[in-house]
BAFI-3210 file (N, C-alpha, C; in Angstrom, 3 decimals, decimal comma, padded with zeros to 6 digits):
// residues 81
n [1|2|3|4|5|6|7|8|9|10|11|12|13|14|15|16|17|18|19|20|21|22|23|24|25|26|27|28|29|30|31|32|33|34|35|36|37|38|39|40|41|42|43|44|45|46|47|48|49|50|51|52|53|54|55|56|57|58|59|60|61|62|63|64|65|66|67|68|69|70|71|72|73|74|75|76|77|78|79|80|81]
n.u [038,964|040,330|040,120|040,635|040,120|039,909|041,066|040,149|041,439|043,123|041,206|040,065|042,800|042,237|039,829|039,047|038,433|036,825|037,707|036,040|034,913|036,992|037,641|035,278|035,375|037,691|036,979|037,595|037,919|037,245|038,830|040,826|042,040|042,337|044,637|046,332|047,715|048,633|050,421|052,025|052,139|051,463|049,020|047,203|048,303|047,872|046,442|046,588|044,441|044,032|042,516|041,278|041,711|042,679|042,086|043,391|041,811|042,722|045,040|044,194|043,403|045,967|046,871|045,767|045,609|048,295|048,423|046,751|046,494|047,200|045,850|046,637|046,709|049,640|051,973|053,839|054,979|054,870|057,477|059,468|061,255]
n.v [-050,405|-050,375|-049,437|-048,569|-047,178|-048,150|-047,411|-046,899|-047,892|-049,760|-051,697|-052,209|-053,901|-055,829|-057,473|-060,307|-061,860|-064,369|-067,234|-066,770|-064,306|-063,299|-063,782|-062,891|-060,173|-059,966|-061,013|-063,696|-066,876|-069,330|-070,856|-070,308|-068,352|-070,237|-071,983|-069,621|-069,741|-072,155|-072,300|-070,619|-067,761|-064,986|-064,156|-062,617|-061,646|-064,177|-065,872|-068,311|-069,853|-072,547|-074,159|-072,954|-070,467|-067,515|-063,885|-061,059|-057,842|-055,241|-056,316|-057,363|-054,903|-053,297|-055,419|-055,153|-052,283|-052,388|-053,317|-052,096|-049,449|-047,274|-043,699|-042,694|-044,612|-047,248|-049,688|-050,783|-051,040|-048,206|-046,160|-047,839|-047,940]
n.w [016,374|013,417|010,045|006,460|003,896|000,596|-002,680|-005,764|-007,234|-005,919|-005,677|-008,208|-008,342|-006,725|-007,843|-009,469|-012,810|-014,269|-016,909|-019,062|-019,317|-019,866|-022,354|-023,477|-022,906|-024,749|-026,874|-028,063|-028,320|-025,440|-025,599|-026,980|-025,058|-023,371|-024,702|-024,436|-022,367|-021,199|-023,551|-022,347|-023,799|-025,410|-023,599|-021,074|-017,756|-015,374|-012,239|-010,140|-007,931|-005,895|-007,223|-009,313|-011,761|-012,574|-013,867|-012,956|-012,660|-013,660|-014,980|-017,179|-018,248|-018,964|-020,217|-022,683|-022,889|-023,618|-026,343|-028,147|-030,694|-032,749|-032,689|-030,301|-028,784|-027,662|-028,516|-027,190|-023,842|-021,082|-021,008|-022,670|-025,213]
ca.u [039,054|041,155|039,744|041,453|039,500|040,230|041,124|039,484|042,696|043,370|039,569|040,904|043,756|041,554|039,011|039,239|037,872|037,152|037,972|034,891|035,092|038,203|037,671|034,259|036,395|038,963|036,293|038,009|037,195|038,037|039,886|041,930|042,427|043,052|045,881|047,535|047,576|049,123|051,749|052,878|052,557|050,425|047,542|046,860|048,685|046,793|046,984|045,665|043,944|043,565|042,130|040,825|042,096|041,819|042,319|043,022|041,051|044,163|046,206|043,708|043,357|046,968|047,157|044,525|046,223|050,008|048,179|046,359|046,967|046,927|044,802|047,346|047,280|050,976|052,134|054,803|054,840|055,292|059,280|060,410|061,111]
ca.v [-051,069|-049,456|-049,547|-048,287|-047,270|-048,998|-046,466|-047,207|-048,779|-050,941|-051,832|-052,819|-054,478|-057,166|-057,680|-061,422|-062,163|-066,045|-067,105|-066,553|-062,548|-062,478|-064,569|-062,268|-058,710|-059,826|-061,382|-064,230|-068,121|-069,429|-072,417|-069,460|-067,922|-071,475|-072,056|-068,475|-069,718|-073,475|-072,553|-069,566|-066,803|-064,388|-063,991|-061,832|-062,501|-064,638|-066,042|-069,644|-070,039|-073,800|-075,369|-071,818|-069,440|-065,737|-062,586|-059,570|-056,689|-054,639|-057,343|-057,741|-053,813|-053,315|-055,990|-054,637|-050,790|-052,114|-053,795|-050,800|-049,425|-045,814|-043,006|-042,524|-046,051|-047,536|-051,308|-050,992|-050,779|-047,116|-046,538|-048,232|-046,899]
ca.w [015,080|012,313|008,827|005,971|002,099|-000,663|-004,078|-007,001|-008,253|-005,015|-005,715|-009,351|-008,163|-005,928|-008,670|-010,409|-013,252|-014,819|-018,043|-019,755|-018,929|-020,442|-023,562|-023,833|-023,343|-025,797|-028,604|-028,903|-027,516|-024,387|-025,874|-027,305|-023,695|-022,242|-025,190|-024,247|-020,746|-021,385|-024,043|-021,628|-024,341|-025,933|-023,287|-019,855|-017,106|-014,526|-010,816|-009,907|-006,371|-005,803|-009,041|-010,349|-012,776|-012,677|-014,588|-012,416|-013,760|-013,942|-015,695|-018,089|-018,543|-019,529|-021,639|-023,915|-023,248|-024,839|-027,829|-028,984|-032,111|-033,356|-031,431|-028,864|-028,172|-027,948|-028,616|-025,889|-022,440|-021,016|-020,475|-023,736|-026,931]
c.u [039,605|040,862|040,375|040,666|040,502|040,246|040,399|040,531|042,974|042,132|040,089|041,315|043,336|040,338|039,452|038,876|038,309|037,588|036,648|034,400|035,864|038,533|036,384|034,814|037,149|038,069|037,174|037,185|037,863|039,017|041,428|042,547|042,888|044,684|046,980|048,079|048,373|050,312|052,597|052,985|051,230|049,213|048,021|047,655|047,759|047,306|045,855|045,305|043,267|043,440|041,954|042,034|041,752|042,156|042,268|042,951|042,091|045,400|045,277|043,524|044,818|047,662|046,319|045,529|047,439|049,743|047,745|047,040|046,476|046,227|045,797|047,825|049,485|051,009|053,036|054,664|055,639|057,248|060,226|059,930|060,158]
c.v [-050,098|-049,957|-048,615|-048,319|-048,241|-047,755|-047,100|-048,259|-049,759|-051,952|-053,058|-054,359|-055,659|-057,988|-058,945|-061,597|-063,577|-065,753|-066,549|-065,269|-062,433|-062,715|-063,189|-060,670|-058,836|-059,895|-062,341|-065,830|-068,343|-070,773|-071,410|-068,988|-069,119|-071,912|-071,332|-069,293|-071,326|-073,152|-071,269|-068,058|-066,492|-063,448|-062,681|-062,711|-062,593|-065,438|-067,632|-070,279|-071,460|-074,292|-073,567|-071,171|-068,417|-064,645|-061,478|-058,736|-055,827|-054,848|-057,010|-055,775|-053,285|-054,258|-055,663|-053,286|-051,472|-052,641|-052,896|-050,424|-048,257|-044,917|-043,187|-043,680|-046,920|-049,437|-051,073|-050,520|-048,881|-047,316|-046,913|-047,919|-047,914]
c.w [014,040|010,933|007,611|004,522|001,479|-001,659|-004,626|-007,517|-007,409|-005,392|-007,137|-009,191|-007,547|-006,867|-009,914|-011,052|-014,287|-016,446|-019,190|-019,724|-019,600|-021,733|-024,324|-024,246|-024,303|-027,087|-029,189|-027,848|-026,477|-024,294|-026,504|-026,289|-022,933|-023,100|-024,905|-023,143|-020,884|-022,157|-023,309|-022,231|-024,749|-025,009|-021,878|-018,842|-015,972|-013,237|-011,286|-008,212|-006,411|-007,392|-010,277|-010,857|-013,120|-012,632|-013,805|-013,388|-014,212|-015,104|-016,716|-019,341|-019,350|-020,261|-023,019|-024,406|-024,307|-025,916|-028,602|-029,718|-032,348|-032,301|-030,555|-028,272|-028,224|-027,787|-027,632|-024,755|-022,234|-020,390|-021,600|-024,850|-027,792]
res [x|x|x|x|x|x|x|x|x|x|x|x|x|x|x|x|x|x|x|x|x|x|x|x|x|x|x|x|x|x|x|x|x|x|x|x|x|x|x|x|x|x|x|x|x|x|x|x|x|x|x|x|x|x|x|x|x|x|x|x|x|x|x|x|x|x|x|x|x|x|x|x|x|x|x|x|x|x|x|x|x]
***
């Protein structure tokens, strides 16, 4: 049998979270997180498995990082001016 770790970041990378996690991390409502998510703009990007809807931890992590503001933080993605 051949088994194979997981990183911390692969770990991450498999980690879903619902809307109501991601409405709660942001501080905003989840009628606000269901609007991002319907008019196509603004929000985290997200996967849909059958009926559900769900925030990889990752996704949701670097959408927070390129909004930041001051303190090191940067509004743009690394790479562009």
């Amino acid at each position: 049998m051949c088994t194979t770790a997981l990183s911390d970041q692969d770990r991450d990378d498999i980690k879903l979270l619902d809307e109501r996690v991601v409405a709660s991390a942001l501080g905003v409502s989840q009628r606000t997180v269901q609007g991002w998510r319907q008019k196509g703009c603004g929000g985290p990007p997200y996967i849909h498995i059958g009926t559900w809807v769900k925030y990889p931890l990752t996704a949701l992590r670097e959408f927070i990082r390129f909004r930041r503001k001051g303190n090191g933080g940067s509004a743009t993605p690394q790479g562009r001016p």
